[in-house]
C-alpha distance (Angstrom), angle and dihedral (degrees) to the residues before:
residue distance angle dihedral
X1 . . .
X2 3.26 . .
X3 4.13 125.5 .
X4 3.90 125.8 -125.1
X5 3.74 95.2 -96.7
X6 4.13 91.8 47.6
X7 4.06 89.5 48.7
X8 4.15 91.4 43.8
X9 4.23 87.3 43.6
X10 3.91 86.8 50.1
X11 3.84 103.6 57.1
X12 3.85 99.3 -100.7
X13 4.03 108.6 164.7
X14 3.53 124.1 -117.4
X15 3.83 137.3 -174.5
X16 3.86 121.7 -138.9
X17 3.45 128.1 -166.1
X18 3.91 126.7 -136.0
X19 3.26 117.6 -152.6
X20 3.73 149.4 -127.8
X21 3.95 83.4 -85.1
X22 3.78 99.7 43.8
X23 3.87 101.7 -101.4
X24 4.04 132.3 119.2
X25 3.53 119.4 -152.9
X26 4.12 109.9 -140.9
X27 4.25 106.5 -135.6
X28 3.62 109.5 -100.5
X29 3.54 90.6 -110.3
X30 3.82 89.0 62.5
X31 4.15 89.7 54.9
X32 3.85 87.9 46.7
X33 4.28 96.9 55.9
X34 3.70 87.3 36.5
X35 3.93 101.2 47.0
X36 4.13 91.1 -132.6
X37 3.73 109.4 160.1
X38 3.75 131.1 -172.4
X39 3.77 114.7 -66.8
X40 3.72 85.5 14.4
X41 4.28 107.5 149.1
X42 3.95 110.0 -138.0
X43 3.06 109.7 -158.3
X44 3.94 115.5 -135.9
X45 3.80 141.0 -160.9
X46 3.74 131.5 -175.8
X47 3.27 117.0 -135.8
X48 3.98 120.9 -175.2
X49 4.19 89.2 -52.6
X50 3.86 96.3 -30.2
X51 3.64 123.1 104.7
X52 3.64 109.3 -150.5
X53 3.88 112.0 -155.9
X54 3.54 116.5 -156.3
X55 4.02 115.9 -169.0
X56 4.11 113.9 -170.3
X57 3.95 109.3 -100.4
X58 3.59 114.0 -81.4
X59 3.61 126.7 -165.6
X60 3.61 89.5 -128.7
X61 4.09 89.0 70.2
X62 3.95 99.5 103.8
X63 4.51 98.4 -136.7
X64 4.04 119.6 -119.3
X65 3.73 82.1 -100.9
X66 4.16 99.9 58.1
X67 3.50 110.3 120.5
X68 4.10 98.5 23.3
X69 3.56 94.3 147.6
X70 3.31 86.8 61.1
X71 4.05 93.2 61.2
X72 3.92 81.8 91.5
X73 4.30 83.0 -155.9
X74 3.61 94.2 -48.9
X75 3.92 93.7 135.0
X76 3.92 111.3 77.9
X77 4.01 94.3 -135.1
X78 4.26 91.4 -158.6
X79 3.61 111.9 37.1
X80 4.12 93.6 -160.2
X81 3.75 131.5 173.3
X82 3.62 88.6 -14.9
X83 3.79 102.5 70.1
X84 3.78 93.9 21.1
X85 3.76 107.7 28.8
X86 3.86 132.2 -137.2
X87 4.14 115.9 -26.5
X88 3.41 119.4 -120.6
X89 4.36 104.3 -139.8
């Protein structure tokens, strides 16, 4: 089973509730992946009907690259003929 930073990190939906004054509080959990600490500003921008949130970088943020070793030779490292088809010379 995954835990609460795992299931934010993987895209799992949540509903937030604004209230009587207009505000949504973001789940703890949320704060935690993201690094946002009190008095933080997030900076936001609408886009069509999605609010973008963008919290300053944090050095808690893990990068897309955490965890390479990991990859166990998952990542083709020359993409070839498949992706670019058969050379010419």
């Amino acid at each position: 089973m995954k835990n609460k930073s795992e299931a934010v990190a993987s895209g799992k939906e949540f509903t937030l509730k604004v209230d009587d004054s207009g505000r949504v509080m973001l789940p703890k959990e949320f704060r935690d992946h993201l690094g946002i600490d009190p008095n933080d500003e997030i900076r936001a921008t609408l886009v069509g009907s999605v609010l973008e949130l963008n919290p300053k970088q944090s050095s808690k943020l893990k990068t897309a690259t955490a965890g390479r070793e990991t990859w166990n030779n998952t990542t083709p490292i020359d993409a070839g003929e498949g992706l670019f088809g058969m050379r010419d010379d």
